[in-house]
CHARMM internal coordinates of N, CA and C (Angstrom, degrees):
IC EDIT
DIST 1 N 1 CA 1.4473
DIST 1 CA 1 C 1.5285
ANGL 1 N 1 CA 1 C 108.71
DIST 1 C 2 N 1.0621
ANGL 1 CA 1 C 2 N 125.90
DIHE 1 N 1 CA 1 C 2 N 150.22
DIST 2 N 2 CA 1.4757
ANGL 1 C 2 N 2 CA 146.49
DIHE 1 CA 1 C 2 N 2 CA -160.25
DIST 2 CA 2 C 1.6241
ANGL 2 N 2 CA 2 C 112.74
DIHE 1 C 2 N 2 CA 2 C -124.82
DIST 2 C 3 N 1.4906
ANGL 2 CA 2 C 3 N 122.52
DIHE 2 N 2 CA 2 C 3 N 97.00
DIST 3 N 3 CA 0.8111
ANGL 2 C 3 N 3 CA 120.77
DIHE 2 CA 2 C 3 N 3 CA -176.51
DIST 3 CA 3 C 1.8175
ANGL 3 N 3 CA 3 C 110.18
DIHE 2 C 3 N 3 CA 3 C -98.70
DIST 3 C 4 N 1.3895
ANGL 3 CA 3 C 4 N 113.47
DIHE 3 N 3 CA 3 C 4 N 147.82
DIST 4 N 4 CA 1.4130
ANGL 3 C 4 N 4 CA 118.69
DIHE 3 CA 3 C 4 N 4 CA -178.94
DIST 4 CA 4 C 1.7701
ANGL 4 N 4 CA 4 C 105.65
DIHE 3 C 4 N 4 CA 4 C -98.08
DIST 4 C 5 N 1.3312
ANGL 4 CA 4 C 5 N 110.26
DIHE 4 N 4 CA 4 C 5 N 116.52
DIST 5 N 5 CA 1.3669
ANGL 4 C 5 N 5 CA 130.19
DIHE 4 CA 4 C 5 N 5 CA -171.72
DIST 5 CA 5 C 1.8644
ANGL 5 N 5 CA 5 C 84.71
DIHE 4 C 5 N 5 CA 5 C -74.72
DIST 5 C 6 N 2.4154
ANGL 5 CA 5 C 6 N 108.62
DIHE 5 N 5 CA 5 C 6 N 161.83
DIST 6 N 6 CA 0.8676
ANGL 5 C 6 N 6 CA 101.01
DIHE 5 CA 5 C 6 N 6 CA 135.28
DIST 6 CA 6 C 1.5459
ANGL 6 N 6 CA 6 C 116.39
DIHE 5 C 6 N 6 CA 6 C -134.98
DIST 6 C 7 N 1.6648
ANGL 6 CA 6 C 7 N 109.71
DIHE 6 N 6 CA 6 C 7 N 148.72
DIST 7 N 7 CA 1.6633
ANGL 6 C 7 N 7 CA 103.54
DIHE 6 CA 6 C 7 N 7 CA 176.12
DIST 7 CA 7 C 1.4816
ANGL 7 N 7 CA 7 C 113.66
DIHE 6 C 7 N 7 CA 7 C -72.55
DIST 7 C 8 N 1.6127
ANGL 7 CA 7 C 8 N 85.78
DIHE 7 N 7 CA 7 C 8 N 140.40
DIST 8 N 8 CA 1.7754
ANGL 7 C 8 N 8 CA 99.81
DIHE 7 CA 7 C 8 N 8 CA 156.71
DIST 8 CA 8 C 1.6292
ANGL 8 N 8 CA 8 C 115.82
DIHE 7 C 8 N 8 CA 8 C -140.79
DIST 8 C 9 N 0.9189
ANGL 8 CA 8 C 9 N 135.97
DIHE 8 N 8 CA 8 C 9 N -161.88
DIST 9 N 9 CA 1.1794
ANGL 8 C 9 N 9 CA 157.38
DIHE 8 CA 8 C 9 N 9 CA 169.65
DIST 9 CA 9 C 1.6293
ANGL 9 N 9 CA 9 C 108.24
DIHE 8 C 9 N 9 CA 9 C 40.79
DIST 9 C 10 N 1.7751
ANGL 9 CA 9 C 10 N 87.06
DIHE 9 N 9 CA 9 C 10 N 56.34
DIST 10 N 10 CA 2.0911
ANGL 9 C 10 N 10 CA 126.66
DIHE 9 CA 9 C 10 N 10 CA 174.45
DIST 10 CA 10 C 1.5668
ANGL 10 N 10 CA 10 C 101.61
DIHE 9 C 10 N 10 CA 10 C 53.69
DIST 10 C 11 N 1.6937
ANGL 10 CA 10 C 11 N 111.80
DIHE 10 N 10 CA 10 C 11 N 46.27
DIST 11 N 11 CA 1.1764
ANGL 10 C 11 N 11 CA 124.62
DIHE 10 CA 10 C 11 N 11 CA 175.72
DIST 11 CA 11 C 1.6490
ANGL 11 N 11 CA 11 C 136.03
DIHE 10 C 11 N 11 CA 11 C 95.36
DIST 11 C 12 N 1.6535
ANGL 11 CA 11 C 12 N 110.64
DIHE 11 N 11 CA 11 C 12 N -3.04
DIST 12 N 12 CA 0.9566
ANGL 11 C 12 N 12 CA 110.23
DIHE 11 CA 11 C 12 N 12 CA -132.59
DIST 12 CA 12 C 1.9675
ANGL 12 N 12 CA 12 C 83.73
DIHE 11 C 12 N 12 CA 12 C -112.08
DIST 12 C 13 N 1.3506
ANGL 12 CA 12 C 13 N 118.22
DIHE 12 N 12 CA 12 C 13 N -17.94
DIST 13 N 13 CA 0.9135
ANGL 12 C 13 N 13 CA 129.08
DIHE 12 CA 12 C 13 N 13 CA 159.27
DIST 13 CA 13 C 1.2472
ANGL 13 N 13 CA 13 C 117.06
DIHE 12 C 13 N 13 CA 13 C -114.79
DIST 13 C 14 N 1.8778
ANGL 13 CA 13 C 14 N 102.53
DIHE 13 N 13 CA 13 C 14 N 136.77
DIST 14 N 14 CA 1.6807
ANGL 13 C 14 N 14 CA 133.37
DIHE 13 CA 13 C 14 N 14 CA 157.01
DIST 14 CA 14 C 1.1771
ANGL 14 N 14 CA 14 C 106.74
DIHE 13 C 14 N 14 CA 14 C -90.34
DIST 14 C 15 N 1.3915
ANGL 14 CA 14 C 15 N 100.67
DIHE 14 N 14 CA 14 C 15 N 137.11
DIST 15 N 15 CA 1.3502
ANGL 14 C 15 N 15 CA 124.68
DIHE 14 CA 14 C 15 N 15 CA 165.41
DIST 15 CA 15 C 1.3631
ANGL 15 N 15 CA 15 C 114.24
DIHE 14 C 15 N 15 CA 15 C -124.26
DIST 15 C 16 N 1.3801
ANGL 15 CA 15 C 16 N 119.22
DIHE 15 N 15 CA 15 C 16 N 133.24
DIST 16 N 16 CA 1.6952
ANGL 15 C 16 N 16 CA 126.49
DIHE 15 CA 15 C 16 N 16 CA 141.54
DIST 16 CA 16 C 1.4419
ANGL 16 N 16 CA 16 C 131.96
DIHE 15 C 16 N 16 CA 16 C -164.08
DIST 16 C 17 N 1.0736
ANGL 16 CA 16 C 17 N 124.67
DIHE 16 N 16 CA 16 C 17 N 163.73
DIST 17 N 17 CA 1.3668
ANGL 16 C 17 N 17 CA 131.55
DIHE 16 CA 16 C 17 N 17 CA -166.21
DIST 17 CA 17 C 1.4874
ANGL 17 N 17 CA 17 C 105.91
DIHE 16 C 17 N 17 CA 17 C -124.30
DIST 17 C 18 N 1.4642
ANGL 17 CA 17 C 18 N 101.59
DIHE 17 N 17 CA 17 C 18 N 111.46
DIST 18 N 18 CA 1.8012
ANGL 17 C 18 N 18 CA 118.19
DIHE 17 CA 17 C 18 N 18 CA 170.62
DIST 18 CA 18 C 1.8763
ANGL 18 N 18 CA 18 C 118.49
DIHE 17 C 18 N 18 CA 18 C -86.93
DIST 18 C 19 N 0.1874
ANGL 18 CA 18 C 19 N 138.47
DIHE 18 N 18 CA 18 C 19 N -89.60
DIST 19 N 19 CA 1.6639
ANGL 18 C 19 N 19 CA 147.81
DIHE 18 CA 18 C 19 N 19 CA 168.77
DIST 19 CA 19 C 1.7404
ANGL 19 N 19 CA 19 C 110.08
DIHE 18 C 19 N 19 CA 19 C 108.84
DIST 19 C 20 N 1.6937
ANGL 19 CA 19 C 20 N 120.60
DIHE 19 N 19 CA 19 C 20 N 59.59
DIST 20 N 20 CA 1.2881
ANGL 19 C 20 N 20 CA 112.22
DIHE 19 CA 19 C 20 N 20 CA -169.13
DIST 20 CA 20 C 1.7234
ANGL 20 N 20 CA 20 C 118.93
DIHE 19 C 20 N 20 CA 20 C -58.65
DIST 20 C 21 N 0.9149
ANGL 20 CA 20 C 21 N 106.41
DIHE 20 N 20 CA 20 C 21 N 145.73
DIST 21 N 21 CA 1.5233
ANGL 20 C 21 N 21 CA 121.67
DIHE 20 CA 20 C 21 N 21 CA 160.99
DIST 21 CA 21 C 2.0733
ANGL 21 N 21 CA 21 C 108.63
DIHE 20 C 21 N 21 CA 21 C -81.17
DIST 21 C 22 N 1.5718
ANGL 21 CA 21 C 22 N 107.64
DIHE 21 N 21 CA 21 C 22 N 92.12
DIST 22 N 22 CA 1.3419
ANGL 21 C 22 N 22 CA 107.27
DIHE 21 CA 21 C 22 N 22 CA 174.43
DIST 22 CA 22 C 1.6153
ANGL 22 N 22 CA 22 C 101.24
DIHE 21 C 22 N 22 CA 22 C -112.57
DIST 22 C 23 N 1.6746
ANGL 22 CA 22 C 23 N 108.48
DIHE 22 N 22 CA 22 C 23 N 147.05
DIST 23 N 23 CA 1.1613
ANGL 22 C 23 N 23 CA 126.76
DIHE 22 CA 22 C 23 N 23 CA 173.18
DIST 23 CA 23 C 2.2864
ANGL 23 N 23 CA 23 C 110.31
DIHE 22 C 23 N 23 CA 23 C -74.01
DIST 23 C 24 N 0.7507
ANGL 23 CA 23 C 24 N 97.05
DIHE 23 N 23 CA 23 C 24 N 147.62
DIST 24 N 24 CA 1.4833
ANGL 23 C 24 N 24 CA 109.37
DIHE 23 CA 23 C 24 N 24 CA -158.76
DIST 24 CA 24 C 2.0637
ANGL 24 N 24 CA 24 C 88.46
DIHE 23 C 24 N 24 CA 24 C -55.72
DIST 24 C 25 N 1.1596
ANGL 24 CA 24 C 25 N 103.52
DIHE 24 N 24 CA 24 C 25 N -40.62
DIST 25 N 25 CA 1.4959
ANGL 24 C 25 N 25 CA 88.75
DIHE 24 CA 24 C 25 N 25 CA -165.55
DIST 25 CA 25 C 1.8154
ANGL 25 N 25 CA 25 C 110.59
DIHE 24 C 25 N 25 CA 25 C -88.27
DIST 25 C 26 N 1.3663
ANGL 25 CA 25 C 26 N 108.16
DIHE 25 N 25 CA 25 C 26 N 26.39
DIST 26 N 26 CA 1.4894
ANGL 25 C 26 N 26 CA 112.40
DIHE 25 CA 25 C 26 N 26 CA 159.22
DIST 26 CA 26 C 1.2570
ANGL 26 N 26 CA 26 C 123.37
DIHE 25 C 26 N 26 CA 26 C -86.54
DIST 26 C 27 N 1.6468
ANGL 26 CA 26 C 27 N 118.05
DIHE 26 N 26 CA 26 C 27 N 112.76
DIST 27 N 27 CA 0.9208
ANGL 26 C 27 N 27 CA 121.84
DIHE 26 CA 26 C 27 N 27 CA -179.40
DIST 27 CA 27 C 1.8405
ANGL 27 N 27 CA 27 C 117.97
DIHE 26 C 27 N 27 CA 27 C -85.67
DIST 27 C 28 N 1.2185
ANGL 27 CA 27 C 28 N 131.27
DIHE 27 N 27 CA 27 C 28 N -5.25
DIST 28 N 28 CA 1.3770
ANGL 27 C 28 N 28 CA 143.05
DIHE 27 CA 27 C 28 N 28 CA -155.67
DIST 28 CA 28 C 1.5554
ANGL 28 N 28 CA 28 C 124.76
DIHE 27 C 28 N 28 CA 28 C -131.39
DIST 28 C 29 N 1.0332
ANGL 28 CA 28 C 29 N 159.44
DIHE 28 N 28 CA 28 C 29 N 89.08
DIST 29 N 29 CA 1.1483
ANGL 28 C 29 N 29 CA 145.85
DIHE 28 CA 28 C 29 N 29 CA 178.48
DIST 29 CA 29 C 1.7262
ANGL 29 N 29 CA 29 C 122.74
DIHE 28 C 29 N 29 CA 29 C -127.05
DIST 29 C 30 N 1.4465
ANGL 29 CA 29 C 30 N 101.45
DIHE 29 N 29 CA 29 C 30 N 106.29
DIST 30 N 30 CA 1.2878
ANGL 29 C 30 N 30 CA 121.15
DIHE 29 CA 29 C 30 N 30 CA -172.75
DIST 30 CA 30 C 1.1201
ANGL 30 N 30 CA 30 C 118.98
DIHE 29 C 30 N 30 CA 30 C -95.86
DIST 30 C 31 N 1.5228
ANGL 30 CA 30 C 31 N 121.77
DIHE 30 N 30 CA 30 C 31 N 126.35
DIST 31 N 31 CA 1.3075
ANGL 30 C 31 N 31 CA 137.03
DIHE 30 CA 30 C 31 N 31 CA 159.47
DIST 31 CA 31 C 1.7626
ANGL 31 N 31 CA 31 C 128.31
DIHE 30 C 31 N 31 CA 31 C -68.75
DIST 31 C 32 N 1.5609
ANGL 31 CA 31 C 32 N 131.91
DIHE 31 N 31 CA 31 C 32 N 160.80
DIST 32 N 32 CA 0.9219
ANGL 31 C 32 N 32 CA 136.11
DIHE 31 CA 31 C 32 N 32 CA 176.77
DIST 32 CA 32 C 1.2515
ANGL 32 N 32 CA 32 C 105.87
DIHE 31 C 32 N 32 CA 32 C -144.61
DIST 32 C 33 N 1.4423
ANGL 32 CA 32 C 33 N 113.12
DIHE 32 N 32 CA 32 C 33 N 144.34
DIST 33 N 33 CA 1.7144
ANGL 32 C 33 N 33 CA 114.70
DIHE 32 CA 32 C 33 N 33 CA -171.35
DIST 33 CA 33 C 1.9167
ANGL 33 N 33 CA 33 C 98.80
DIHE 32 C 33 N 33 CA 33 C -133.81
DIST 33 C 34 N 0.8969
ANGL 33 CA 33 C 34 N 109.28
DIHE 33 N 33 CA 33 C 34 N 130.18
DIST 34 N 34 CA 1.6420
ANGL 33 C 34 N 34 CA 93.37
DIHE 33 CA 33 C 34 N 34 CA 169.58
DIST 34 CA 34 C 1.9371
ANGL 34 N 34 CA 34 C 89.74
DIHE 33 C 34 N 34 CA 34 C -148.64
DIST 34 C 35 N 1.2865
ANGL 34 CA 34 C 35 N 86.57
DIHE 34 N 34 CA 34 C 35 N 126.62
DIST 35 N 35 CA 1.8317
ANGL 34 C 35 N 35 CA 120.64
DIHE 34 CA 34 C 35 N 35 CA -167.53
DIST 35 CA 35 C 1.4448
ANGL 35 N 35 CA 35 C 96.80
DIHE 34 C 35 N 35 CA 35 C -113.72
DIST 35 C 36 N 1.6871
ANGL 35 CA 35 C 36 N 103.92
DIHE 35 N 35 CA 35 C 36 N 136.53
DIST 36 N 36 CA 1.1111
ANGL 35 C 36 N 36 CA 99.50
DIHE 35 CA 35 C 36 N 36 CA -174.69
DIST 36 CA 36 C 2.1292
ANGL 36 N 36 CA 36 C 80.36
DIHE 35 C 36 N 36 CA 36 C -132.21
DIST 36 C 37 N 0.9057
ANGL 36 CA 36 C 37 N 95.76
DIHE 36 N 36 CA 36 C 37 N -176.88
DIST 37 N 37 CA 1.7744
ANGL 36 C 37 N 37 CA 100.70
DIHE 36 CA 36 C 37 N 37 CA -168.88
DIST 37 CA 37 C 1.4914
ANGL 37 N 37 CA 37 C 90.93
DIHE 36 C 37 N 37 CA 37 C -111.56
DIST 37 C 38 N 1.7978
ANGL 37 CA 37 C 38 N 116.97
DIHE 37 N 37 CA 37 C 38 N 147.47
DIST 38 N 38 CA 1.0417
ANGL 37 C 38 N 38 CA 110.46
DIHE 37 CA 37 C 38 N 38 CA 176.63
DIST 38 CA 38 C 1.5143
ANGL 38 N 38 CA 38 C 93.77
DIHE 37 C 38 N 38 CA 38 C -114.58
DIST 38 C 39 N 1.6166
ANGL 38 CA 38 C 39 N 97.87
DIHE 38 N 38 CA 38 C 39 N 159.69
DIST 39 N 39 CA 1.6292
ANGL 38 C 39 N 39 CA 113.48
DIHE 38 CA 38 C 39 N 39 CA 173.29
DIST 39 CA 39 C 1.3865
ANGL 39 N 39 CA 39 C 113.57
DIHE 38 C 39 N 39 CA 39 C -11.54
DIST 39 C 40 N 1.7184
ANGL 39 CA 39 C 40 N 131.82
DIHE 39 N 39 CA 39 C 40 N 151.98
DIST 40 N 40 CA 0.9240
ANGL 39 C 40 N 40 CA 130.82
DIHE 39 CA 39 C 40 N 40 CA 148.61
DIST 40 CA 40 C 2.1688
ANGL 40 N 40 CA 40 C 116.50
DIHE 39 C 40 N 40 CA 40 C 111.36
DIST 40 C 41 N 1.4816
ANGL 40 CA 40 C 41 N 87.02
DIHE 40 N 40 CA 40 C 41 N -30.93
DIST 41 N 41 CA 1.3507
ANGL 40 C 41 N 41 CA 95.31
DIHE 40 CA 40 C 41 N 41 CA 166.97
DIST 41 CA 41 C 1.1923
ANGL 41 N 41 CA 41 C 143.92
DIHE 40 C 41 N 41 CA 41 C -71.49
DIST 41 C 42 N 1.5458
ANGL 41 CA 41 C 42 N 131.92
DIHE 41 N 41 CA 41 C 42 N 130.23
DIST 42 N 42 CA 1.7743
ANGL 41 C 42 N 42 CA 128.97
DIHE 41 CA 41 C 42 N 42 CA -137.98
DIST 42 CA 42 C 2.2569
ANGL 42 N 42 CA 42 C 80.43
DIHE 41 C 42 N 42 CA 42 C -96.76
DIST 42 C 43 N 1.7361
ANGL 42 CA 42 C 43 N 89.73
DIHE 42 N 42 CA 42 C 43 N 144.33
DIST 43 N 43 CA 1.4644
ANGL 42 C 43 N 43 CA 79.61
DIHE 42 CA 42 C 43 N 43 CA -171.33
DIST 43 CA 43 C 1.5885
ANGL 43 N 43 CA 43 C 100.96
DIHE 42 C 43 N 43 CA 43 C -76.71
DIST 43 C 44 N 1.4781
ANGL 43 CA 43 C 44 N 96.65
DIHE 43 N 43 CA 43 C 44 N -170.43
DIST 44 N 44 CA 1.4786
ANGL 43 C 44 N 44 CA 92.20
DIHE 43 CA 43 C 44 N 44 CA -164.82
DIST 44 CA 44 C 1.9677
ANGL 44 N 44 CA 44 C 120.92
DIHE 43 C 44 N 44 CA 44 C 137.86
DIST 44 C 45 N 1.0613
ANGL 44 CA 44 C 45 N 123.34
DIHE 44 N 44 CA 44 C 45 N 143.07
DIST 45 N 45 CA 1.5404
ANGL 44 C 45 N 45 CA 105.63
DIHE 44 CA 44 C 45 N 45 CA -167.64
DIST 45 CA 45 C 1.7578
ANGL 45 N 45 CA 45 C 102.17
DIHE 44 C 45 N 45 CA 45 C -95.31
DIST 45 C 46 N 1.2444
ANGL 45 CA 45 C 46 N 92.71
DIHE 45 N 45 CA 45 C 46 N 147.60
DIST 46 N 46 CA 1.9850
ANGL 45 C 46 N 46 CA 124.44
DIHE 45 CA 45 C 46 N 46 CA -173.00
DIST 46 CA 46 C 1.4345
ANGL 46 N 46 CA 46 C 87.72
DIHE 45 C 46 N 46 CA 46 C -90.32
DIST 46 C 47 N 1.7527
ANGL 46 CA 46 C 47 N 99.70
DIHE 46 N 46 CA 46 C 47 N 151.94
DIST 47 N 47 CA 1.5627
ANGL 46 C 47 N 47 CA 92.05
DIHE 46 CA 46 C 47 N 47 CA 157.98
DIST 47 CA 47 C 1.5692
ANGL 47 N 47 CA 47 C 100.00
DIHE 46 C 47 N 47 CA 47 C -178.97
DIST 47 C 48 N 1.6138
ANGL 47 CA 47 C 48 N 96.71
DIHE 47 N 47 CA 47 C 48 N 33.72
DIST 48 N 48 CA 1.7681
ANGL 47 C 48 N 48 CA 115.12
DIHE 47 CA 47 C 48 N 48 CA 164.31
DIST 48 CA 48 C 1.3328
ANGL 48 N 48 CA 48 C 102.00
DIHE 47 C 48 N 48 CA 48 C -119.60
DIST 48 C 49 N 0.6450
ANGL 48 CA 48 C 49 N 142.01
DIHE 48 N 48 CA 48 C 49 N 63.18
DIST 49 N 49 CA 1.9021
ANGL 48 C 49 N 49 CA 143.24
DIHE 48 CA 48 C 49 N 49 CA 149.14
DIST 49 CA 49 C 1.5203
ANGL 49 N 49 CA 49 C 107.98
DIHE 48 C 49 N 49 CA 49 C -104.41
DIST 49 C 50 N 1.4895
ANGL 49 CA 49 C 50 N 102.93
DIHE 49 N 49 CA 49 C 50 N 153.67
DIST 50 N 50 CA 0.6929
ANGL 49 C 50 N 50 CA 130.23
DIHE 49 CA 49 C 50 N 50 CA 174.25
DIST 50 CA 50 C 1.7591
ANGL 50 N 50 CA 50 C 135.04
DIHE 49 C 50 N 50 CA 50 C -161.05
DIST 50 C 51 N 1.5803
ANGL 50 CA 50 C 51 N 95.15
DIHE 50 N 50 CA 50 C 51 N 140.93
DIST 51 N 51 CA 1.6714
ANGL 50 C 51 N 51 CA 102.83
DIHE 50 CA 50 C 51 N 51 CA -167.35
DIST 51 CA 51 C 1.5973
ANGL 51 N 51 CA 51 C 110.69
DIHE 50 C 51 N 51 CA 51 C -89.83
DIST 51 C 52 N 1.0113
ANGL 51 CA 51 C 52 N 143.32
DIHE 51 N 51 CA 51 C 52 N 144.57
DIST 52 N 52 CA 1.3933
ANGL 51 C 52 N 52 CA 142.11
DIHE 51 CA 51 C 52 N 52 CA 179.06
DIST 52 CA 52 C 1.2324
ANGL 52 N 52 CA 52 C 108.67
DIHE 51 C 52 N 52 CA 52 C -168.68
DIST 52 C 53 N 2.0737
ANGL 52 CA 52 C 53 N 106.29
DIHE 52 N 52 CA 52 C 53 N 105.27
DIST 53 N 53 CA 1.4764
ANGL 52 C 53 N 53 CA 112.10
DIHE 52 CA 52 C 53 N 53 CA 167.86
DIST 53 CA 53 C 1.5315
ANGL 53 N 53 CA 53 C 96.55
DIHE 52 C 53 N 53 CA 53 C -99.33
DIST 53 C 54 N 1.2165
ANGL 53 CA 53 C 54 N 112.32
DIHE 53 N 53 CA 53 C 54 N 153.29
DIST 54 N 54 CA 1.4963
ANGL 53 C 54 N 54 CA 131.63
DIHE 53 CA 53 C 54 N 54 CA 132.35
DIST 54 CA 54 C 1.6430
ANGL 54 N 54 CA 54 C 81.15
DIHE 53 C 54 N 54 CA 54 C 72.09
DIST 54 C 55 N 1.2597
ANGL 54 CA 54 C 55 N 119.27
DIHE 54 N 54 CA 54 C 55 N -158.25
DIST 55 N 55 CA 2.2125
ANGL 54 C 55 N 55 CA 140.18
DIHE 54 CA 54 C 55 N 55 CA 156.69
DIST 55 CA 55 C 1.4177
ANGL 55 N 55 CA 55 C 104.57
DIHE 54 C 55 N 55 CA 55 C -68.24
DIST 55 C 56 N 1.1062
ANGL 55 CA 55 C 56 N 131.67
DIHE 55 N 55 CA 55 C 56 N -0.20
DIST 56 N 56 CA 1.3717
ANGL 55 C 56 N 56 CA 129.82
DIHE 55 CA 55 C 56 N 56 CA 143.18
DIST 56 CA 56 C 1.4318
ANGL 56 N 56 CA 56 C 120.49
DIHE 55 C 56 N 56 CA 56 C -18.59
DIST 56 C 57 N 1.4467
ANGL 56 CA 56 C 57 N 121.29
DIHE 56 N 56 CA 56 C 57 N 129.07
DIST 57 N 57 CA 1.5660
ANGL 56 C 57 N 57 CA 115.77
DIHE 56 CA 56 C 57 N 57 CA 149.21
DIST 57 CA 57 C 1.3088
ANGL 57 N 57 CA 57 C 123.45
DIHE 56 C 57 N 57 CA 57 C -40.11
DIST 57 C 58 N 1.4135
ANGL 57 CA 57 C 58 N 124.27
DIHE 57 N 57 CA 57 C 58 N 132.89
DIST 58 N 58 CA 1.5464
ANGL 57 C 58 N 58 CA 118.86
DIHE 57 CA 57 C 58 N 58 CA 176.65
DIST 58 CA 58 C 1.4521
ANGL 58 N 58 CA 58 C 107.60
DIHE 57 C 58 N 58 CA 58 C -57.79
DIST 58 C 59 N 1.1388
ANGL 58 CA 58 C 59 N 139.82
DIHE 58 N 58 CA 58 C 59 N -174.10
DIST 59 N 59 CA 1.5142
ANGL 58 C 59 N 59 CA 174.20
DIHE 58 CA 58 C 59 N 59 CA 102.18
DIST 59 CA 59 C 1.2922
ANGL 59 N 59 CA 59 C 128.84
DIHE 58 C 59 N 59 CA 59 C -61.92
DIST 59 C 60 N 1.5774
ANGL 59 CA 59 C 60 N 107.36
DIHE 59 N 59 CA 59 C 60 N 97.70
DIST 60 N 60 CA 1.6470
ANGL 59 C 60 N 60 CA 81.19
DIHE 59 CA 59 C 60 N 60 CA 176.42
DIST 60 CA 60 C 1.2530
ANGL 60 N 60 CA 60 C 111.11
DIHE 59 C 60 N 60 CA 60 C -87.74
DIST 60 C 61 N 1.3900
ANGL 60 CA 60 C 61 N 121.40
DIHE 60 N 60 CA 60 C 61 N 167.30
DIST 61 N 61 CA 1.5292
ANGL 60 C 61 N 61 CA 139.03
DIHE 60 CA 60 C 61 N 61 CA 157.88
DIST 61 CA 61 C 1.1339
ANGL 61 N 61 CA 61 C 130.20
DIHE 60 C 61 N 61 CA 61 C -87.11
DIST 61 C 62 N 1.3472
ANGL 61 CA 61 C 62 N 130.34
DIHE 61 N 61 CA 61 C 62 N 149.82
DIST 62 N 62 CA 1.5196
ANGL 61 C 62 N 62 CA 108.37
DIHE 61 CA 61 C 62 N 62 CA 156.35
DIST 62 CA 62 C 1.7007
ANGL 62 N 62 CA 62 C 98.68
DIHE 61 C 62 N 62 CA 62 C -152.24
DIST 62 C 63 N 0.9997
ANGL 62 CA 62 C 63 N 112.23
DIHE 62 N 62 CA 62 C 63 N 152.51
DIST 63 N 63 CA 1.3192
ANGL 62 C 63 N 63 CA 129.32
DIHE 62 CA 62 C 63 N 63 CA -168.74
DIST 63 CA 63 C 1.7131
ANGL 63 N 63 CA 63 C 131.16
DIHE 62 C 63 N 63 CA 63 C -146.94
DIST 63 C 64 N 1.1813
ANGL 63 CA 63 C 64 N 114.57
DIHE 63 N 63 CA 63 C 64 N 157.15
DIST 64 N 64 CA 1.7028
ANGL 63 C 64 N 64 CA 109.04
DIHE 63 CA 63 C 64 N 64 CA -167.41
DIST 64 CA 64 C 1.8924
ANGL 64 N 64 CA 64 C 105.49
DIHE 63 C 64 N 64 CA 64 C -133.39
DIST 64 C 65 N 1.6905
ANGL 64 CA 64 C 65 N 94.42
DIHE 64 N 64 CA 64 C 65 N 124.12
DIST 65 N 65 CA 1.6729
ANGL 64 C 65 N 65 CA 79.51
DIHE 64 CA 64 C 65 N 65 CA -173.61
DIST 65 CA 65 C 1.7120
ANGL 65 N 65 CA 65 C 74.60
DIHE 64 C 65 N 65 CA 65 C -116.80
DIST 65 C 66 N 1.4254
ANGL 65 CA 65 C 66 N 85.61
DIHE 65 N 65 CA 65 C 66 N 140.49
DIST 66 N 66 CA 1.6412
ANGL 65 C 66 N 66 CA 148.93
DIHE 65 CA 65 C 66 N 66 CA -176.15
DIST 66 CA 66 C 1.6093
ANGL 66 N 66 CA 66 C 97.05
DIHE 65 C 66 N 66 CA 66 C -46.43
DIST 66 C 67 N 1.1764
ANGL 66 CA 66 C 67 N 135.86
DIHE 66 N 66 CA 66 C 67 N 138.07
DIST 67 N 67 CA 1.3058
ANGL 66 C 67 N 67 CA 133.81
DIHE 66 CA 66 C 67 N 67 CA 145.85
DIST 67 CA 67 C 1.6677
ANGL 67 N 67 CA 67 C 123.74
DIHE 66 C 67 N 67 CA 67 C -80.12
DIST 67 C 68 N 1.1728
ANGL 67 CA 67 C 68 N 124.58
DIHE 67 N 67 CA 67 C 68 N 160.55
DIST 68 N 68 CA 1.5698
ANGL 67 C 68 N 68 CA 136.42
DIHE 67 CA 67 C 68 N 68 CA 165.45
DIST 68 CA 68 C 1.4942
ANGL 68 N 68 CA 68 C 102.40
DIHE 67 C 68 N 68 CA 68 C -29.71
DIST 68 C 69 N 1.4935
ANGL 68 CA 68 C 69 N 108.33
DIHE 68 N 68 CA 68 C 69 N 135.44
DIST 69 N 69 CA 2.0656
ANGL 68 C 69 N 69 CA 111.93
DIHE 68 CA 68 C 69 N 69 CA -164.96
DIST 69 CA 69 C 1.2695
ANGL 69 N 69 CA 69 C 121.07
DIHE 68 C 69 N 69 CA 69 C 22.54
DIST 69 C 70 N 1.5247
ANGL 69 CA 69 C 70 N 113.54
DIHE 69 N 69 CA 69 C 70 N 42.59
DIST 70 N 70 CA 1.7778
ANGL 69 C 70 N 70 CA 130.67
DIHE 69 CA 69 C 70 N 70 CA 150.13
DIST 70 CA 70 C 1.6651
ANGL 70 N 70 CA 70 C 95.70
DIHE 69 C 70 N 70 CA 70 C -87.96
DIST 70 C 71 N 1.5716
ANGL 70 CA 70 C 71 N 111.65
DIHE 70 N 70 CA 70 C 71 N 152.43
DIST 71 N 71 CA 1.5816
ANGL 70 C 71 N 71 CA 127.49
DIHE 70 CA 70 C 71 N 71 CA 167.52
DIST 71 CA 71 C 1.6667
ANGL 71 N 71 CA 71 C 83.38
DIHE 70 C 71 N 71 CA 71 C -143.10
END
COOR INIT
IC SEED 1 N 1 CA 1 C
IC BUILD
């Protein structure tokens, strides 16, 4: 299932709220995040992000947006 995040804080935070339906004998439930950078960002590597479900320990992130004819 595909949940639609929303930004705030001038992009820099995602937000959303899933509310799964799990059967009692699930022991596991894993998340997936895939971030893409919006317009405007100088390239160069990230390495303040951060993931945070639920009272969970955070996650940090870190990430590298690409320069002009970078893949």
């Amino acid at each position: 299932m595909t949940t639609q995040g929303k930004l705030g804080d001038q992009g820099r935070t995602l937000t959303f709220t899933h509310n799964p339906n799990l059967a009692t004998n699930q022991e596991c439930l894993g998340y997936a995040a895939q971030v893409t950078a919006t317009d405007g960002p100088k390239p160069g590597r990230y390495t303040d992000g951060e993931l945070r479900v639920g009272a969970a320990n955070p996650v940090k992130l870190k990430g590298r947006v690409l320069g002009p004819g970078e893949d």
